[in-house]
N, CA, C and O of each residue as an XYZ file, in Angstrom:
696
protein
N     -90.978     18.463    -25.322
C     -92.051     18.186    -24.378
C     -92.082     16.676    -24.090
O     -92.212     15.886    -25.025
N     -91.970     16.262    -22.842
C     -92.040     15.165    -22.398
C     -93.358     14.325    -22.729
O     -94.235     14.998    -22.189
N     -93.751     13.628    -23.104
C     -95.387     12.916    -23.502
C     -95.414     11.564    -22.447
O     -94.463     10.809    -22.245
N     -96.905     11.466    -21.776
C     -97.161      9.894    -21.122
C     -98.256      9.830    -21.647
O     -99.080     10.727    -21.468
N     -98.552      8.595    -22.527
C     -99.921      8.406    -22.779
C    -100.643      7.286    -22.016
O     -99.949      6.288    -21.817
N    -102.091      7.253    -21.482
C    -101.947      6.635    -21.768
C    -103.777      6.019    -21.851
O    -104.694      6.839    -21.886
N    -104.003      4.694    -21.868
C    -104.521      4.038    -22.698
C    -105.728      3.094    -22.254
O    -105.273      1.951    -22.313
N    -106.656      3.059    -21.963
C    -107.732      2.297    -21.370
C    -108.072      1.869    -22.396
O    -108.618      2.438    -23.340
N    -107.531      0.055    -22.164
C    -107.371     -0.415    -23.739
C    -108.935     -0.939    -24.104
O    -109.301     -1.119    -25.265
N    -109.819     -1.160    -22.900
C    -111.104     -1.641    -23.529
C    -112.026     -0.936    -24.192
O    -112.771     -1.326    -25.092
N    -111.919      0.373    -23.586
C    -112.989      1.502    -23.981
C    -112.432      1.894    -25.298
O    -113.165      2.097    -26.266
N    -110.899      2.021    -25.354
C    -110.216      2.090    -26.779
C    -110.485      1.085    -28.218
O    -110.583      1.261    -29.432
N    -110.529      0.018    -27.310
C    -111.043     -1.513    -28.584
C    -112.587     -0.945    -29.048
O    -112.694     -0.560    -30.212
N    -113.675     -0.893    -28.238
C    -114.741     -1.094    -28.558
C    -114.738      0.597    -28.733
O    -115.501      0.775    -27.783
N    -114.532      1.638    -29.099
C    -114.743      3.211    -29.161
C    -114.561      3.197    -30.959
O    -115.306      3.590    -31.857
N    -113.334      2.611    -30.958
C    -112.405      2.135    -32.401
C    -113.630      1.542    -33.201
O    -114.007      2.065    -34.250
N    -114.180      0.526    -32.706
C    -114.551     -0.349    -33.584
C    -115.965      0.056    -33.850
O    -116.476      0.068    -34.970
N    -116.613      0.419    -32.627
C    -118.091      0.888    -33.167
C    -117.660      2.469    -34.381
O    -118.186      2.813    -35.440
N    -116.998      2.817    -33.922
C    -116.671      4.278    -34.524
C    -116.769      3.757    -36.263
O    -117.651      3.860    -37.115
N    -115.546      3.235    -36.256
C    -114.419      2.806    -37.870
C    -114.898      1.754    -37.719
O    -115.850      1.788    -38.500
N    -114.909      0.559    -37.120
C    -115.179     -0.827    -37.534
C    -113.943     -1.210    -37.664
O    -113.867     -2.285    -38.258
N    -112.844     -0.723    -37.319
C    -111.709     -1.583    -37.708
C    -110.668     -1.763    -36.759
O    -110.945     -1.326    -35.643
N    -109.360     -2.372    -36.910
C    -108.493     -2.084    -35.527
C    -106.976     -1.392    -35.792
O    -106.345     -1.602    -36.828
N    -106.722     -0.943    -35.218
C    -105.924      0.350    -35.180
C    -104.742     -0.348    -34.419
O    -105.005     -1.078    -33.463
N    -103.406     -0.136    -34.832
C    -102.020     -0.176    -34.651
C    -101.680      0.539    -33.340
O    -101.475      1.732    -33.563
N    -101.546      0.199    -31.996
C    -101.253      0.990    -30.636
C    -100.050      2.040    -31.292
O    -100.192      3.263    -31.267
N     -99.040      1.469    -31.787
C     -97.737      2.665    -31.852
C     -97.619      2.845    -33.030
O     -96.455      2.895    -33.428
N     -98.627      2.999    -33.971
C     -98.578      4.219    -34.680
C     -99.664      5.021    -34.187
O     -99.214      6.068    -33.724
N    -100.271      4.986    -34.147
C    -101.521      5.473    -33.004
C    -100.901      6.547    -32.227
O    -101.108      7.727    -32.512
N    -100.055      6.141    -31.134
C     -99.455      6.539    -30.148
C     -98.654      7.985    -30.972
O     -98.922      9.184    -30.898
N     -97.461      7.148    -31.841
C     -96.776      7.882    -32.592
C     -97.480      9.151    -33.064
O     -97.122     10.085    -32.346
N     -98.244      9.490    -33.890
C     -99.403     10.189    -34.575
C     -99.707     11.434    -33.456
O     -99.681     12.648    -33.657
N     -99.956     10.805    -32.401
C    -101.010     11.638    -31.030
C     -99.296     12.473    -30.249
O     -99.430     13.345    -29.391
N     -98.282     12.163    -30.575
C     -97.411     12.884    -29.869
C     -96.430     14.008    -30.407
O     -95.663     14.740    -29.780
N     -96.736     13.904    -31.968
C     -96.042     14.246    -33.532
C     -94.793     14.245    -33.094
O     -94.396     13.082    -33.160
N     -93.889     15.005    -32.642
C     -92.352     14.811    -32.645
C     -91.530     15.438    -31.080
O     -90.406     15.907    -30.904
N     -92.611     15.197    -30.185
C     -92.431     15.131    -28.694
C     -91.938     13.768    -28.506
O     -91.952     12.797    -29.263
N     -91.325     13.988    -26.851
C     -90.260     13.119    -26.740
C     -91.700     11.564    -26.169
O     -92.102     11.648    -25.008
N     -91.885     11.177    -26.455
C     -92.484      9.664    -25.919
C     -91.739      9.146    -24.931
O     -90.856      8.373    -25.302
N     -91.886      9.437    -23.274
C     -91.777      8.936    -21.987
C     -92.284      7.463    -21.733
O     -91.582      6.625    -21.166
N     -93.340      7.256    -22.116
C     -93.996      6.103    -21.760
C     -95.314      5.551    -22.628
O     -95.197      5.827    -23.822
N     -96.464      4.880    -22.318
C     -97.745      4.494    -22.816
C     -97.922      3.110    -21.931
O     -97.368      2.011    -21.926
N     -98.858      3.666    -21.274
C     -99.431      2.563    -20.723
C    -100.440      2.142    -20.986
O    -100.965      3.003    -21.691
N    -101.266      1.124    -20.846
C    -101.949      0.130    -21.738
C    -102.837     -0.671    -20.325
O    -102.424     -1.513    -19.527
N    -103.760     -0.210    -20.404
C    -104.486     -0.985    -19.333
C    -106.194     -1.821    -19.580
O    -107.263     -1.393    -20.015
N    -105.730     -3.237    -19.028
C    -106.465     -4.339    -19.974
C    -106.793     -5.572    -18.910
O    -105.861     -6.102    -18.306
N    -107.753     -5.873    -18.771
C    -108.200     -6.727    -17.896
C    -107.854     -8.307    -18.957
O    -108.417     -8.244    -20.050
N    -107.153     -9.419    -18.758
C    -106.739    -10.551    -19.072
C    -108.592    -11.283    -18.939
O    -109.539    -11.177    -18.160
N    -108.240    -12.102    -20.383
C    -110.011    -12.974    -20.616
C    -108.679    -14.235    -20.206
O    -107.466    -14.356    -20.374
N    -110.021    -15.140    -19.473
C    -109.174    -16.401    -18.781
C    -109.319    -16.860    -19.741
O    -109.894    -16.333    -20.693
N    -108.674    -18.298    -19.703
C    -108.605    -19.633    -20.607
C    -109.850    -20.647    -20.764
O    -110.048    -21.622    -21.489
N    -110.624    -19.969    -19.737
C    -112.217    -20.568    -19.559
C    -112.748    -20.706    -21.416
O    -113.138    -21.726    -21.984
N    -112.558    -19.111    -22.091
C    -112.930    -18.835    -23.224
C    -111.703    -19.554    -24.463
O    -111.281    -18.666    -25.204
N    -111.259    -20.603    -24.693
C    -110.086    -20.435    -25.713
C    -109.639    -19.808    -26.625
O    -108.461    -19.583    -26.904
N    -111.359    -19.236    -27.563
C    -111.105    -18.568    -28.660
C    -110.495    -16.941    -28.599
O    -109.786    -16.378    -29.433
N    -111.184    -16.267    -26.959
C    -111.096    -15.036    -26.835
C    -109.573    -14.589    -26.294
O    -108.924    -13.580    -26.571
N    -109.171    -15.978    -25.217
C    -108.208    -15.947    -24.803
C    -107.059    -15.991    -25.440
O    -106.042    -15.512    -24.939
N    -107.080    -16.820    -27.131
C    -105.896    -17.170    -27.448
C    -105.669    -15.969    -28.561
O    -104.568    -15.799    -29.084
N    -107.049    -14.994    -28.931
C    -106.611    -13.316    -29.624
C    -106.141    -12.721    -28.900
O    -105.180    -12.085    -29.331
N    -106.476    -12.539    -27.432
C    -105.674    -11.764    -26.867
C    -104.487    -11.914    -26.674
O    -103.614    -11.114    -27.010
N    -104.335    -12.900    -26.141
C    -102.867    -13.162    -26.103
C    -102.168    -12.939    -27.493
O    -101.223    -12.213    -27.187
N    -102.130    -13.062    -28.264
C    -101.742    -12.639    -29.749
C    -101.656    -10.813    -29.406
O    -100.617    -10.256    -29.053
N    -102.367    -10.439    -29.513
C    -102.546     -8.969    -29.294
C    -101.422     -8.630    -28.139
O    -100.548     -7.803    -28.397
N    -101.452     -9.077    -27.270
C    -100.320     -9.170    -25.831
C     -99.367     -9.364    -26.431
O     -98.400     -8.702    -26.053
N     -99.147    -10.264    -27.552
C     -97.331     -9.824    -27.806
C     -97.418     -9.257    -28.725
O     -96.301     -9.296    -29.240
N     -98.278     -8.528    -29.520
C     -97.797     -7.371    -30.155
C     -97.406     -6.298    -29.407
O     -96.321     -5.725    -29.506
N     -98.369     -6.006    -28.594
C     -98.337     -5.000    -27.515
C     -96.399     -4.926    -27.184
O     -95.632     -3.978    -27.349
N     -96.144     -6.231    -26.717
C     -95.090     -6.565    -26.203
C     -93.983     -5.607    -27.060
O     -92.919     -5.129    -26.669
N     -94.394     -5.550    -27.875
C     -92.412     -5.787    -28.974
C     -92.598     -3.918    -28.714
O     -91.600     -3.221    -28.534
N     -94.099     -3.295    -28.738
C     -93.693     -1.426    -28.691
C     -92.965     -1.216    -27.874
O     -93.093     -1.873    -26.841
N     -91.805     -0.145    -27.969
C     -90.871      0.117    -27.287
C     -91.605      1.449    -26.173
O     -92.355      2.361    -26.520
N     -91.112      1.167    -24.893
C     -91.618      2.084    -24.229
C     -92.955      1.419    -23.475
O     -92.894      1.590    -22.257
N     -94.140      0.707    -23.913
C     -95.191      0.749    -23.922
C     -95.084     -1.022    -22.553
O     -94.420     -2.056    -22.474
N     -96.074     -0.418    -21.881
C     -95.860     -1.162    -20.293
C     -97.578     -1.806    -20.479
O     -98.271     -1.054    -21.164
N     -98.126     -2.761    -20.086
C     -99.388     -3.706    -19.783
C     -99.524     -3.657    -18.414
O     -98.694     -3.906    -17.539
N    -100.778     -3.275    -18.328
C    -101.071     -2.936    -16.846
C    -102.091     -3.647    -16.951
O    -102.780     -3.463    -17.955
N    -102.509     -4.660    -15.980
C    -103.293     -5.553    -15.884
C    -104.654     -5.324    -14.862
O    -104.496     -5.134    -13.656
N    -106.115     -5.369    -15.553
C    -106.503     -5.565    -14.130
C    -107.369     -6.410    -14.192
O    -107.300     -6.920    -15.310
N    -108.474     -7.029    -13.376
C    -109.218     -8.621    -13.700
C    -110.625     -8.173    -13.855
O    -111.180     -7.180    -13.383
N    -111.146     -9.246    -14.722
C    -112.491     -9.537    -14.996
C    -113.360    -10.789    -13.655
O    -113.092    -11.962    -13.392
N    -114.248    -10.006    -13.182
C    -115.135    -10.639    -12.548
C    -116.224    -11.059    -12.922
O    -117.024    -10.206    -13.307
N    -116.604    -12.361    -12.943
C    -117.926    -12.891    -13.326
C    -119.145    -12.689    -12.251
O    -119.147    -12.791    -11.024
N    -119.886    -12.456    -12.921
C    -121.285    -11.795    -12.026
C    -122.487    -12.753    -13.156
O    -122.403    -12.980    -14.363
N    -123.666    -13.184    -12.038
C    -124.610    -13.426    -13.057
C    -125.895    -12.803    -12.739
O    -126.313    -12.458    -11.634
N    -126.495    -12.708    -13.974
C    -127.532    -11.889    -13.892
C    -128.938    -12.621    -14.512
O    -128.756    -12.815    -15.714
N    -130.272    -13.087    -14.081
C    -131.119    -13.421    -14.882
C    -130.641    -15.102    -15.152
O    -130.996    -15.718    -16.156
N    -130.022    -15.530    -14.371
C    -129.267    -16.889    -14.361
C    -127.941    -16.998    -15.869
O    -127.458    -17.960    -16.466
N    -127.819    -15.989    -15.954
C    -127.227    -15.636    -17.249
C    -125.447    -15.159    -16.850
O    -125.349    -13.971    -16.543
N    -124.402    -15.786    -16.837
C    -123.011    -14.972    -16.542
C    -122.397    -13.957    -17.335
O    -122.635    -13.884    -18.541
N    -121.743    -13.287    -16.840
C    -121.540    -12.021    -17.691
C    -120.061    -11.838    -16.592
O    -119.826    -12.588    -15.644
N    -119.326    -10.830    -16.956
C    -118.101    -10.539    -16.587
C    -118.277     -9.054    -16.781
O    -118.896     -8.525    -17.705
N    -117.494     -8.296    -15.540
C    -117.376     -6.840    -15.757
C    -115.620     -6.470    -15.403
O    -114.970     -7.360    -14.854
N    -115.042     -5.351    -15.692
C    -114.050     -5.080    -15.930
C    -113.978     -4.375    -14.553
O    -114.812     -3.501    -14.316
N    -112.574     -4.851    -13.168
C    -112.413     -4.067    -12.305
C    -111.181     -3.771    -12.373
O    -110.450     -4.337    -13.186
N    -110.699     -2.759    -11.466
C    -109.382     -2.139    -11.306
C    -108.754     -1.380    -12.521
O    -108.110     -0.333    -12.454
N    -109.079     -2.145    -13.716
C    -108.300     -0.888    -14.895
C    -107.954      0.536    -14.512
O    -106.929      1.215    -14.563
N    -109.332      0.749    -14.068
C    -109.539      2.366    -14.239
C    -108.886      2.925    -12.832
O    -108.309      4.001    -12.992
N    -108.860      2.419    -11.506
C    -108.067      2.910    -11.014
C    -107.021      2.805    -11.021
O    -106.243      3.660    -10.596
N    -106.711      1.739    -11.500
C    -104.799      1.629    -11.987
C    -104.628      3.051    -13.000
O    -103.826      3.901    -12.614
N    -105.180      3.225    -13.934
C    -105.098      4.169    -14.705
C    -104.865      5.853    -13.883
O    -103.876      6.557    -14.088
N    -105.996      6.218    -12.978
C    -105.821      7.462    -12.576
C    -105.076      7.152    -11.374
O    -104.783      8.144    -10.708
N    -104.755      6.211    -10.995
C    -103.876      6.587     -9.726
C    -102.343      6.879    -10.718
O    -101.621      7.867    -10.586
N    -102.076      5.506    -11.894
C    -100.543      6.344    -12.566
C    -100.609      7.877    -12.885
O     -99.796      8.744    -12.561
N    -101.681      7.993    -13.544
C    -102.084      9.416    -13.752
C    -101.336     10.456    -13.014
O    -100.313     11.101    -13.241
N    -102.415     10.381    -11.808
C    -101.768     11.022    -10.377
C    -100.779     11.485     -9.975
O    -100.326     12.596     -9.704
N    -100.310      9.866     -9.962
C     -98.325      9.902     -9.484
C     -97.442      9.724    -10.298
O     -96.337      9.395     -9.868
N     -97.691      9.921    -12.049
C     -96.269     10.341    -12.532
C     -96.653     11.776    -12.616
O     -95.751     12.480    -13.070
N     -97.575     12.298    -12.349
C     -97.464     13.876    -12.412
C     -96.934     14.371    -11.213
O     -96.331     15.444    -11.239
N     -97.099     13.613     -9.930
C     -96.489     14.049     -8.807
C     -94.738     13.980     -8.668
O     -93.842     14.535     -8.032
N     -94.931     12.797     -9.823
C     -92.994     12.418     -9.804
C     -92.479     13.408    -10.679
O     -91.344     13.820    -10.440
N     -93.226     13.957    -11.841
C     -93.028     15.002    -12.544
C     -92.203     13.864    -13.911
O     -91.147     14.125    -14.488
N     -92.882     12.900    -14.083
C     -92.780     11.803    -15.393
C     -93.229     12.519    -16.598
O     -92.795     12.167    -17.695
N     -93.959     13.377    -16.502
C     -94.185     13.557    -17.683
C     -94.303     15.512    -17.895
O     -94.343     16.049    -16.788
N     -94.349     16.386    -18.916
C     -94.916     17.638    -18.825
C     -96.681     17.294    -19.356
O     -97.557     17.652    -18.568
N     -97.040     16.716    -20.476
C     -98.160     16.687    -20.735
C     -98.874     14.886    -21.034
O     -98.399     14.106    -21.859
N     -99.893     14.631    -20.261
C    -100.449     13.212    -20.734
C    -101.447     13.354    -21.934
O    -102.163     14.331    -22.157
N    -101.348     11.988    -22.801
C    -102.351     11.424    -23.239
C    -103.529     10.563    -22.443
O    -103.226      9.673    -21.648
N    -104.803     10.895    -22.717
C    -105.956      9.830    -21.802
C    -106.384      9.777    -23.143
O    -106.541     10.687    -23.957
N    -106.640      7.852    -23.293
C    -107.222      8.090    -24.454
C    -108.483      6.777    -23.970
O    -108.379      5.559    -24.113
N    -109.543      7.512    -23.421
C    -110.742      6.672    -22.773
C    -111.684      7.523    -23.309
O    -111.283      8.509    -23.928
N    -113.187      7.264    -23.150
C    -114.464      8.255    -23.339
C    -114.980      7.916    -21.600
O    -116.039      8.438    -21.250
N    -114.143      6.976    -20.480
C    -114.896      7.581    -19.789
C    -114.474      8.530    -18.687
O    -113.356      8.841    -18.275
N    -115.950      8.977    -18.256
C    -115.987     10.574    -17.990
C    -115.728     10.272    -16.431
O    -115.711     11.268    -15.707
N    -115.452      8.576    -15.613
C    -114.683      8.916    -14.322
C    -113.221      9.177    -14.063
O    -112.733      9.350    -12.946
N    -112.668      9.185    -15.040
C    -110.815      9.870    -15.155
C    -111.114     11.499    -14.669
O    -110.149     12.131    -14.239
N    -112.312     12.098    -14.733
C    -112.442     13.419    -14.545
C    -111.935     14.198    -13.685
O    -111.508     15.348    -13.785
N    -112.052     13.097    -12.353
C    -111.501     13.506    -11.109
C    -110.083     13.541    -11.304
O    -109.517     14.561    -10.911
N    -109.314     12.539    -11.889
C    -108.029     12.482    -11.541
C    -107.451     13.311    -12.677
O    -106.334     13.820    -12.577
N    -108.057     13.418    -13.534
C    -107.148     14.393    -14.359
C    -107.579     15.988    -14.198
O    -106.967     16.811    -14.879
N    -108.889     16.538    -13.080
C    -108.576     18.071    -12.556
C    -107.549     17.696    -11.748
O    -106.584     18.444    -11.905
N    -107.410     17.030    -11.125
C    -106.503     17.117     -9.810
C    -104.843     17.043    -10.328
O    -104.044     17.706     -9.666
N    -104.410     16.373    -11.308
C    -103.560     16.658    -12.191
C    -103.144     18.455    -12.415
O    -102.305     19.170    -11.868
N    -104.297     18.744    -13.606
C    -104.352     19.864    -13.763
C    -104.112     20.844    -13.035
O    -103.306     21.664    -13.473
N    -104.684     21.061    -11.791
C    -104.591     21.774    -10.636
C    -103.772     21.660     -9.914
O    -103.392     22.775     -9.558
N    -103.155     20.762     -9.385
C    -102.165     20.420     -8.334
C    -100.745     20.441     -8.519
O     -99.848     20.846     -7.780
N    -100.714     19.622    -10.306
C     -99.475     19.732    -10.666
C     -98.955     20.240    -11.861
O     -97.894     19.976    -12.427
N    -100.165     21.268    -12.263
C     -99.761     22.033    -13.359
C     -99.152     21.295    -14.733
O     -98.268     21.649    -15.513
N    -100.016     20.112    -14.686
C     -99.532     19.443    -16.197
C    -100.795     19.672    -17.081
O    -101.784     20.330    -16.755
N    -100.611     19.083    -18.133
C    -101.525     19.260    -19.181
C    -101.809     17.960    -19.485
O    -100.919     17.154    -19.753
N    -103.041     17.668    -19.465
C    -103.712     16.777    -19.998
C    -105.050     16.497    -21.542
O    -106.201     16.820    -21.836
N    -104.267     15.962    -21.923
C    -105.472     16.153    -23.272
C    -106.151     14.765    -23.716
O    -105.683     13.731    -24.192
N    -107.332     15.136    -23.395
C    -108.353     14.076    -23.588
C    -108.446     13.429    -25.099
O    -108.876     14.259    -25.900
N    -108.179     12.281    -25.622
C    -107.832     12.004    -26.678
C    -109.516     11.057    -26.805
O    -109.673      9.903    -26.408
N    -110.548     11.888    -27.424
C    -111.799     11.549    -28.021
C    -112.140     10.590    -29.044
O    -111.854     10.764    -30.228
N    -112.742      9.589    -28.604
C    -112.728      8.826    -29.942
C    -114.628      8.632    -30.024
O    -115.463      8.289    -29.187
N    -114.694      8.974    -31.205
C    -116.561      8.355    -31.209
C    -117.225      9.858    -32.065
O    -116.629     10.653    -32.792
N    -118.698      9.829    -31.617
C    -119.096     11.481    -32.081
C    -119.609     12.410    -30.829
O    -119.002     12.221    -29.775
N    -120.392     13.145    -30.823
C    -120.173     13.658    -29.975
C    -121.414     13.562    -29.118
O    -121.672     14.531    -28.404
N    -122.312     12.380    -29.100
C    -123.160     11.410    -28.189
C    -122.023     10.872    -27.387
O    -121.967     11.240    -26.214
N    -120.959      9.925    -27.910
C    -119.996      9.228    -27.176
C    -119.073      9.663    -26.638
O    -118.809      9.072    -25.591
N    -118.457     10.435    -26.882
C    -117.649     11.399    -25.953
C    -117.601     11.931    -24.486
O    -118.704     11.753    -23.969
N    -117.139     12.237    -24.042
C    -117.316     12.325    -22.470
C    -117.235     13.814    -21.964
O    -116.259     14.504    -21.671
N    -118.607     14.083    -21.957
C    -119.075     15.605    -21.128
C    -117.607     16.180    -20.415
O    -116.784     17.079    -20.591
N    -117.891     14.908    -19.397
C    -117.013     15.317    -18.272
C    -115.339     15.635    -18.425
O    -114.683     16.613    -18.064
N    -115.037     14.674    -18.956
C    -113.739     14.877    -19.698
C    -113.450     16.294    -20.294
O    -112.593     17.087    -19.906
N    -114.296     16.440    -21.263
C    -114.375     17.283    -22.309
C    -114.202     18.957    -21.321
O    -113.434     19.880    -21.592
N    -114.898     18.899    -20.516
C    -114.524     19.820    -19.598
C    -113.585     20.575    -18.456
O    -113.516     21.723    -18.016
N    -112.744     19.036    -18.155
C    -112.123     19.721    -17.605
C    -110.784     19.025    -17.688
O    -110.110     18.803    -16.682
N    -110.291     18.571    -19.314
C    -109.154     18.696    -19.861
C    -108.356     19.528    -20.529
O    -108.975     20.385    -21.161
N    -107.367     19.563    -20.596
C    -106.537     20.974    -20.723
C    -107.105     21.392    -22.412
O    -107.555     22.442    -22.869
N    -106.885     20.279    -22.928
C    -107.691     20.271    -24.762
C    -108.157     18.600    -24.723
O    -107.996     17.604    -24.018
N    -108.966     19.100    -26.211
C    -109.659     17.791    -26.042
C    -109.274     17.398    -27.939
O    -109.528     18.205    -28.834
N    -108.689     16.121    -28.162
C    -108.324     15.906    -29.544
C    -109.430     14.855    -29.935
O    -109.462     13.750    -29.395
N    -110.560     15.340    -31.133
C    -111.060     14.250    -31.488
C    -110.590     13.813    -32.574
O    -110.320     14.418    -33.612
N    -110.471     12.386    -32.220
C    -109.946     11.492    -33.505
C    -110.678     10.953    -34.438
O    -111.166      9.884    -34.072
N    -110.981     11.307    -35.629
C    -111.710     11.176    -36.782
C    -111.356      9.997    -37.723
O    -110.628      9.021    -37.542
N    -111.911     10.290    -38.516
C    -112.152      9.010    -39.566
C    -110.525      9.029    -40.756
O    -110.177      7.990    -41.316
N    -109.744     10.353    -40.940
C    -108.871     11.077    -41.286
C    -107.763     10.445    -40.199
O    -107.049      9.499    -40.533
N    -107.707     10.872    -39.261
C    -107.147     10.526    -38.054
C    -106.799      9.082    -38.703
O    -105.753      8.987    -39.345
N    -107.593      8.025    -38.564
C    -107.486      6.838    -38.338
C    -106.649      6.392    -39.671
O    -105.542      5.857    -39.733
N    -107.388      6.720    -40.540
C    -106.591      6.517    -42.160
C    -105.364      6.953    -42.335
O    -104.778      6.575    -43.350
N    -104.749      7.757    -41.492
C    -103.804      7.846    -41.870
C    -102.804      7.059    -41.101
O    -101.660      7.356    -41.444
N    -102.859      6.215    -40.238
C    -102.737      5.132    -39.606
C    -103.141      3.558    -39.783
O    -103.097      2.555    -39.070
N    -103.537      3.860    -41.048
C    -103.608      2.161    -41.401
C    -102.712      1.574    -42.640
O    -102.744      0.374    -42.912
């Protein structure tokens, strides 16, 4: 079985950490979620913190070349916009998520993969992964992280299966 996973790395950082508190290895992670299917791809989608921040900027980047050395595994970039609120700045995360379901989309249309990994809690991939389901007869399995307050209704419904990843899960990955 062909495998594409892939990876909405923010909702993944902070899902991880409120969950376990801790941080988790992308490719063994990856590895684990595909058991001995063929691994096509993993994409990794992550909005870049500018250099404005040094401290935040110079973990990530650290994290970016780990990312780097997994074999297979591609960085899909999308940007942080600053917005202020209450005279207060704050930054929100754009494009990830449609970078995410549009690959979605069109490696199922290219026929890249037989079954994807989504490993997000949120519940707007919903659209693009029925339309998956339906259109191009792949399988998609919602890869759950959190309890089942955090989890995503929507997802949860209309993915082919839904894998929640537990506390077991994680341990055996560290």
């Amino acid at each position: 079985m062909r495998i594409a996973v892939y990876v909405d790395g923010s909702n993944f950082y902070f899902s991880v950490k409120k969950t376990f508190n801790c941080k988790v290895d992308i490719e063994k992670f990856c590895k684990k979620l595909i058991d001995e299917n063929e691994l096509i791809k993993i994409n990794y989608y992550i909005a870049p913190v500018g250099e404005s921040n040094p401290d935040m900027y110079a973990e990530q980047q650290r994290f970016l070349e780990k990312l780097r050395k997994i074999d297979k595994l591609s960085i899909i970039f999308g940007r942080l916009e600053k917005r202020k609120k209450d005279g207060e700045d704050y930054y929100i995360e754009k494009a990830t998520d449609v970078n995410l379901a549009l690959d979605l989309v069109l490696d199922a249309q290219a026929d890249v993969y037989d079954e994807a990994y989504l490993v997000s809690n949120d519940g707007d991939f919903s659209g693009a992964v029925k339309a998956v389901i339906e259109r191009f007869a792949k399988k998609v399995i919602y890869v759950a992280i959190g309890n089942k307050k955090s989890i995503s209704y929507h997802l949860k419904n209309v993915a082919s299966e839904t894998l929640l990843v537990d506390k077991e899960f994680i341990c055996d990955i560290q």
